[in-house]
C-alpha positions in Angstrom: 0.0 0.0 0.0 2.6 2.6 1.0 4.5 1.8 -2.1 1.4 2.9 -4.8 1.0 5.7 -2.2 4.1 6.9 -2.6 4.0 7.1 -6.3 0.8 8.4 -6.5 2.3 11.2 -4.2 5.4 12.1 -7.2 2.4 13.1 -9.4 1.4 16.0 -7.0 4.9 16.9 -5.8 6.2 17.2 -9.1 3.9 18.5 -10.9 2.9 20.8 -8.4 6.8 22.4 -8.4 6.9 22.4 -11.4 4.0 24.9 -12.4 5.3 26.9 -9.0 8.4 27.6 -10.9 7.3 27.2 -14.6 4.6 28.6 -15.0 1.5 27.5 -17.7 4.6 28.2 -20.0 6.0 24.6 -18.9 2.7 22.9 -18.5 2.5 20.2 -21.4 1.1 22.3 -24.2 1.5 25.4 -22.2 2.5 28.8 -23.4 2.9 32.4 -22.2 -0.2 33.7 -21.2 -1.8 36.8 -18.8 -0.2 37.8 -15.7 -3.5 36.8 -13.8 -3.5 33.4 -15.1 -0.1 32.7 -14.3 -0.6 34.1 -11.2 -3.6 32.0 -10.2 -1.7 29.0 -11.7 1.3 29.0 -9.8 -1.1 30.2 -6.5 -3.0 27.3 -7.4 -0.1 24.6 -7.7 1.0 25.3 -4.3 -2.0 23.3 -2.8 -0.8 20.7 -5.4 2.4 20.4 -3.8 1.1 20.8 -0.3 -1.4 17.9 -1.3 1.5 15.6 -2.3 3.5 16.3 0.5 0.4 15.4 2.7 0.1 11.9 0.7 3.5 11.4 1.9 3.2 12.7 5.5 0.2 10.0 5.8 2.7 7.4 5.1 4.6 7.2 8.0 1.2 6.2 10.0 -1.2 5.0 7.6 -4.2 3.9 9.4 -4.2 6.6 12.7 -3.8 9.0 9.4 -5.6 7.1 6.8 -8.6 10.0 7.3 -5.8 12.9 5.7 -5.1 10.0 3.0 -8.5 9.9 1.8 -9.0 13.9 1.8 -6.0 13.8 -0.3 -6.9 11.3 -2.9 -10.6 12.7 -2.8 -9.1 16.1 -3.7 -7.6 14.8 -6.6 -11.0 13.0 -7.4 -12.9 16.4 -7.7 -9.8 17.5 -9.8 -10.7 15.1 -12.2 -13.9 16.4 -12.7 -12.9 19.8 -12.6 -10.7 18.7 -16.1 -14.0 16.8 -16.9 -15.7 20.2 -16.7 -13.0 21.9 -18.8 -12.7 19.4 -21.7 -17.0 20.1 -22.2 -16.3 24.2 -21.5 -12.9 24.5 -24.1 -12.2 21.0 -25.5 -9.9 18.4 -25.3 -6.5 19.3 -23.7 -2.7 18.0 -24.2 -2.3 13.9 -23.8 -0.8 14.5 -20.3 -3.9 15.9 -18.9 -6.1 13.7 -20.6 -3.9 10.6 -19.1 -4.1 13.0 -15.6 -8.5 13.2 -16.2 -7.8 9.1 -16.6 -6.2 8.7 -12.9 -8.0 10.9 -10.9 -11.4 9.7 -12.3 -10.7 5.9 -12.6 -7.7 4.8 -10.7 -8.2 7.2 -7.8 -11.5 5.9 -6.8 -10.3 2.3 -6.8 -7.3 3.6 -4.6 -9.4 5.3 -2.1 -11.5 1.8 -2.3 -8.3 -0.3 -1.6 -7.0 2.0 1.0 -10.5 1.8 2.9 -10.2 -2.1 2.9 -6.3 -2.0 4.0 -6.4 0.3 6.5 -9.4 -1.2 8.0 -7.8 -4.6 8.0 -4.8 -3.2 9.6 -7.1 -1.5 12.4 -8.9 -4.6 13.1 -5.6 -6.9 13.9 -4.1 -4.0 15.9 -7.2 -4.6 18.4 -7.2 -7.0 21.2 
């Protein structure tokens, strides 16, 4: 579990740095664009970050922290249908956010399922 967890947690961290320091210049697909939207965009992938980092945090005591685990993941969730929301508003985006809308809509969910089932299984043998 902590293994998939920690990968999922690269997506975030990465990313998220990335447009902090890039910009929508370096997003996949991304160009120059006004000084609000960059502004809002690197803003924005701060909570990204922070999000990642808080996937990893989680780690270290996975079920007394398993609730900040499934806020995590469940942010990402609504992400995805935030990128749902875009794709019918301006159309379809570059492959990497289209293979992003993928995870957070389809793999996330069965994640937050799986952890659910783990964690509770590892809660139930702790106990007496």
């Amino acid at each position: 579990m902590a293994a998939v967890l920690a990968i999922l947690g690269i997506v975030p961290v990465a990313s998220g740095l990335s447009g902090i320091i890039l910009g929508p210049a370096g997003a996949p697909g991304g160009e120059p664009t006004t000084a609000s939207v960059d502004s809002e965009y690197r803003f924005t992938n701060v909570f990204w970050f922070a999000a990642g980092i808080a996937l990893w945090w989680s780690l270290f005591q996975p079920v007394e922290r398993r609730k900040v685990t499934r806020a995590m993941l469940l942010i990402a969730a609504i992400g995805g249908i935030a990128r749902l929301l875009s794709v019918l508003v301006s159309g379809w985006p570059h492959p990497v956010f289209i293979a992003a809308l993928v995870l957070e809509l389809l793999v996330v969910p069965l994640v937050i399922w799986w952890h659910a089932h783990v964690t509770a299984t590892e809660k139930a043998a702790r106990q007496p």
